[in-house]
C-alpha positions as CSV (number, residue, x, y, z in Angstrom):
1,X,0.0,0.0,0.0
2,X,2.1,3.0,-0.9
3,X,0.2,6.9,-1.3
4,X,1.5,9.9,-2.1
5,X,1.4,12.6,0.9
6,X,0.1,15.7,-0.1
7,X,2.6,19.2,-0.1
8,X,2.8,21.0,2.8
9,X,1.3,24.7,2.8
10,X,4.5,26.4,3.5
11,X,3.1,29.8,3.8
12,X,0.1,28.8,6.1
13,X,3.0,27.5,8.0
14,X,4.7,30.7,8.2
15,X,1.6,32.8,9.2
16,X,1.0,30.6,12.2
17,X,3.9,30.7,13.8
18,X,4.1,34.5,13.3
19,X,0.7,34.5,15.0
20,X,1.5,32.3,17.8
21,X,5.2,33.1,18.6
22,X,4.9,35.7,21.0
23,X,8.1,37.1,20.2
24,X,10.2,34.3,20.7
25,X,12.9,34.0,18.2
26,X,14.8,31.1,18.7
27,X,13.5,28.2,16.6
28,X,14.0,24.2,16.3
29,X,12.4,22.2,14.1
30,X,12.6,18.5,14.5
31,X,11.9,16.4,11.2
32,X,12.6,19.5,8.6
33,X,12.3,17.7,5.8
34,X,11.2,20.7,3.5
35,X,13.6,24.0,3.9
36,X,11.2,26.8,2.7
37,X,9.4,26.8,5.9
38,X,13.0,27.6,7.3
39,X,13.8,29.8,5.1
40,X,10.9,32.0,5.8
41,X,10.6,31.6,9.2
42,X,14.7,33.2,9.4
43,X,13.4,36.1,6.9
44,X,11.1,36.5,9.4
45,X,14.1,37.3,11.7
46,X,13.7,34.1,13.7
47,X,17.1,32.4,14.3
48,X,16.7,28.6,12.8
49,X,17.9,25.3,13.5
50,X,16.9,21.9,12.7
51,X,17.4,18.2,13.3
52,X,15.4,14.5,12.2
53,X,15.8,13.2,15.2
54,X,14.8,15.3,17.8
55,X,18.4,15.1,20.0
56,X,18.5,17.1,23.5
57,X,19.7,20.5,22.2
58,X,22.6,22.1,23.7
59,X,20.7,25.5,24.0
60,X,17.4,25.5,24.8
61,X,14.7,27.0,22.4
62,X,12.2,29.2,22.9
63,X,10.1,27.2,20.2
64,X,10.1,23.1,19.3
65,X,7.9,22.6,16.3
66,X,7.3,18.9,14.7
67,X,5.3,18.7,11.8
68,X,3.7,15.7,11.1
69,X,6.4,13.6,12.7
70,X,4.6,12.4,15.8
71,X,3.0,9.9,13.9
72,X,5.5,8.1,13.0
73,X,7.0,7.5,16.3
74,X,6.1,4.4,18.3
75,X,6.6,6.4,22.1
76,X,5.1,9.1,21.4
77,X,5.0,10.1,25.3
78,X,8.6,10.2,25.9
79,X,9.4,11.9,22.3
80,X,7.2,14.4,24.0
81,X,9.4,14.6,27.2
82,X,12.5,14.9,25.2
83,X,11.0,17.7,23.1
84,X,10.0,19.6,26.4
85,X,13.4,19.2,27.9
86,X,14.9,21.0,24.9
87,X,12.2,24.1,25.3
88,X,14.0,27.2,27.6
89,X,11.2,28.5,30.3
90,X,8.1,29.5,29.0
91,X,9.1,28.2,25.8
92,X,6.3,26.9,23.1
93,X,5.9,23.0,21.4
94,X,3.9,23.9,17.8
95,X,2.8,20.1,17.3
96,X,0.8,19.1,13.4
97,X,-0.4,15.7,13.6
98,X,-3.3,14.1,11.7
99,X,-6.5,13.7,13.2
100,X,-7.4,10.4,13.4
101,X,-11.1,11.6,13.6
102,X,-11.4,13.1,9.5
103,X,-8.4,11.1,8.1
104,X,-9.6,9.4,5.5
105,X,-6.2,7.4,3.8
106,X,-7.7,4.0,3.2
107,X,-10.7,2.0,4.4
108,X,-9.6,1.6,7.8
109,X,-8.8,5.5,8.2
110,X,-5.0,4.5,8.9
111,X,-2.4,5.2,6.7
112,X,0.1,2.4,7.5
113,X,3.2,4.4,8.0
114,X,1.4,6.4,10.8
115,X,2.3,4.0,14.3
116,X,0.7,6.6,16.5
117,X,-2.9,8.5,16.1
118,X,-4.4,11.5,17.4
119,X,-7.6,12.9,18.5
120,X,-7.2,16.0,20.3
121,X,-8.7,14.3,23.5
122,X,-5.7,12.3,23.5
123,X,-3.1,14.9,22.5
124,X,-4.5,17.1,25.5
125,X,-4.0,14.3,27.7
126,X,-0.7,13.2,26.6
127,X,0.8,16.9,26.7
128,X,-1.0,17.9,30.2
129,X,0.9,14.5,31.5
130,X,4.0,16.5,30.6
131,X,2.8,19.5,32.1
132,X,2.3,21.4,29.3
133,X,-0.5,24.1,29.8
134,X,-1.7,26.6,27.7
135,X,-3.2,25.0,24.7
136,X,-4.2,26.6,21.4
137,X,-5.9,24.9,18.8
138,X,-6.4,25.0,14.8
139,X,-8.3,22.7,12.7
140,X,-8.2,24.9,9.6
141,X,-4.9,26.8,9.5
142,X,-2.4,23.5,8.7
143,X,-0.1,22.8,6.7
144,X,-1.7,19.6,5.3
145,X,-5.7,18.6,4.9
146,X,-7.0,16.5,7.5
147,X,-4.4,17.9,10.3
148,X,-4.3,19.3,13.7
149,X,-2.1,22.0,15.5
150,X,-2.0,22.8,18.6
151,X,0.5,24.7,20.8
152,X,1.2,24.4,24.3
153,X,3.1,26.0,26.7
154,X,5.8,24.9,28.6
155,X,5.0,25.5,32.4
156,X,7.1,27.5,34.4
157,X,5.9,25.2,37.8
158,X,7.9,21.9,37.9
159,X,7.1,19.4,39.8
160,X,4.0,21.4,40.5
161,X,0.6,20.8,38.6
162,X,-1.7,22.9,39.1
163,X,-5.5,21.7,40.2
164,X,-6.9,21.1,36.6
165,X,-4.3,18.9,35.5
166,X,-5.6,16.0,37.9
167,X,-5.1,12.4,36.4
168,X,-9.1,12.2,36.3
169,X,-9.4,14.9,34.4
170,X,-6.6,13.7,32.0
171,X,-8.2,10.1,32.2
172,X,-12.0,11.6,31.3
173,X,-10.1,13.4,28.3
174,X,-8.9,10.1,27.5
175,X,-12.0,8.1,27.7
176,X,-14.1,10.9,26.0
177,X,-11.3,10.6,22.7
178,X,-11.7,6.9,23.0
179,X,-15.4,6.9,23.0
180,X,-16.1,9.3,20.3
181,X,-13.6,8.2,17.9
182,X,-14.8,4.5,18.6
183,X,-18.4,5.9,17.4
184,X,-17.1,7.2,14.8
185,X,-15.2,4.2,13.9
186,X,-18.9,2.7,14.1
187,X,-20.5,5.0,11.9
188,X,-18.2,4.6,9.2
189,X,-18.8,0.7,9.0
190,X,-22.0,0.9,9.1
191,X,-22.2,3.3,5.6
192,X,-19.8,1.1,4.2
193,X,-22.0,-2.0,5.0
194,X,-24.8,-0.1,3.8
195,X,-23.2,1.3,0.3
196,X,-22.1,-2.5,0.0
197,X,-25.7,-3.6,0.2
198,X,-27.1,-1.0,-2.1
């Protein structure tokens, strides 16, 4: 099974961050496969660097942005803790990921290179784990159709989580992405089954 992924919208790209970088000016980007976004971003007057890997930094960053890498990585919770250990104080994590609830790749709305999926119950959950606060999301401004930003905070309280950040708030997050995308998941065989009887 082998599809084509569709071009990122570099310039959409650019336009958010502008909007959401508060100015901070140092930027990493892990996974830059594509250098215009760079290249912008440092017109911009940001100050660029970039990895595939995601390595601890030896600076910190006032921005970490992964586009459409989370995916494809089978720990996605402790990529997530190594990308927050590389953020400087009050430093933001720009995350695009697809969302597993409109992605519509093949029949079982999985593309088989992705080994991680998304609602944004469960990206909420995972990033509040981390104590990551703060969170901003678009459904429309991406770079790619079908995807999901969000970006989150790093909080300045370590150690510290504040009230709303309880495990059984996280686990009703959780359970409520679960639940809704297992509907969902429903939903979509029963058209199938009824298209097939038609």
């Amino acid at each position: 099974y082998q599809t084509e992924a569709p071009p990122y919208a570099t310039d959409r790209r650019t336009a958010h961050l502008l909007a959401v970088s508060g100015g901070r000016r140092r930027l990493h980007e892990v996974g830059a496969g594509h250098h215009d976004f760079m290249e912008q971003a440092q017109q911009h007057g940001f100050h660029t660097s970039s990895d595939w890997h995601g390595a601890l930094l030896d600076d910190p960053v006032e921005i970490l942005i992964a586009c459409h890498v989370l995916e494809h990585v089978a720990t996605p919770r402790e990529t997530l803790a190594s990308w927050r250990d590389c953020l400087a104080p009050n430093g933001i994590l720009i995350l695009e990921v697809p969302n597993l609830y409109f992605y519509p790749l093949d029949p079982s709305g999985l593309l088989l290179e992705h080994v991680s999926h998304f609602t944004p119950g469960l990206l909420s959950y995972l990033l509040a784990v981390l104590n990551f606060t703060d969170f901003h999301w678009e459904f429309s401004a991406v770079s790619r159709p079908f995807g999901m930003t969000v970006v989150a905070r790093q909080a300045p309280w370590w150690g510290n989580l504040p009230e709303w950040n309880d495990w059984s708030i996280n686990a009703a997050y959780y359970r409520a992405g679960v639940v809704l995308w297992t509907q969902r998941r429903t939903e979509r065989r029963q058209r199938i089954t009824e298209a097939l009887l038609v």
